[in-house]
C-alpha positions, -999 to 999 in steps of 0.1 A, spaced: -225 -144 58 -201 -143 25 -203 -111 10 -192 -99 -28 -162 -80 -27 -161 -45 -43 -140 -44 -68 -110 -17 -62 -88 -5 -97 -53 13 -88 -53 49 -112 -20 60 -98 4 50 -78 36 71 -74 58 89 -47 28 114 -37 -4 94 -44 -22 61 -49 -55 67 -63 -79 37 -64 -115 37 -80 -137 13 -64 -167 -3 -70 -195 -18 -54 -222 -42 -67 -249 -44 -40 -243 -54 -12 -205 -58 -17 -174 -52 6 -142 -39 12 -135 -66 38 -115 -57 70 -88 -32 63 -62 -3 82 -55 27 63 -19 28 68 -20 67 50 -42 97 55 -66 94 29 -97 113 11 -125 101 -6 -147 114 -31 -181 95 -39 -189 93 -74 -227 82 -68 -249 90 -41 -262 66 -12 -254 52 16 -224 31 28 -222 14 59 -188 12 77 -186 -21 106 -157 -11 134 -136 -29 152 -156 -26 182 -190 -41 171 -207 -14 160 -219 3 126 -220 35 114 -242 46 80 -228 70 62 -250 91 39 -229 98 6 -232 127 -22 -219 129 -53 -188 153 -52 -192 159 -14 -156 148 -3 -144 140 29 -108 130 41 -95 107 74 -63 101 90 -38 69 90 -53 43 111 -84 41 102 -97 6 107 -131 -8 95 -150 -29 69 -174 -7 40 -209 -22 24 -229 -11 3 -264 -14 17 -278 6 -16 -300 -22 -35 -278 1 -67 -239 -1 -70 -220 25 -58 -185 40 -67 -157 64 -49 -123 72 -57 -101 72 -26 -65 88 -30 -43 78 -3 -13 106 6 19 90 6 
């Protein structure tokens, strides 16, 4: 199944930082990816996303506006939104 892709818009992007603002219509993807840099992410609207990982397997993550969280480098997976709504997050990668 062909998915939408989200739709990810670079804020910054300097020695420190690169701050990217994506976007999701419903049902759209990040497609397969490896965060190469620790990273955070802070969900603008609320819902859930659903991450696929490399080993078959799903995991829904339940989203709130504000409530940030932050992962380490290597981080490998694909992100949906399964929200019938879009749904945005900026993710600031530390350099």
């Amino acid at each position: 199944m062909t998915r939408k892709k989200a739709n990810p818009t670079v804020q910054i992007d300097d020695t420190q930082v690169k701050v990217t603002r994506w976007d999701f219509s419903p049902g759209a993807e990040t497609g397969w990816h490896k965060h190469s840099m620790d990273y955070i992410v802070v969900p603008l609207t609320e819902g859930t996303l659903s991450a696929e990982l490399p080993s078959g397997s799903t995991v829904e993550n339940k989203l709130k506006i504000g409530a940030s969280y932050a992962r380490p480098a290597g981080v490998n997976h694909n992100i949906i939104n399964v929200n019938n709504e879009p749904f945005s997050f900026i993710e600031i990668e530390l350099k």
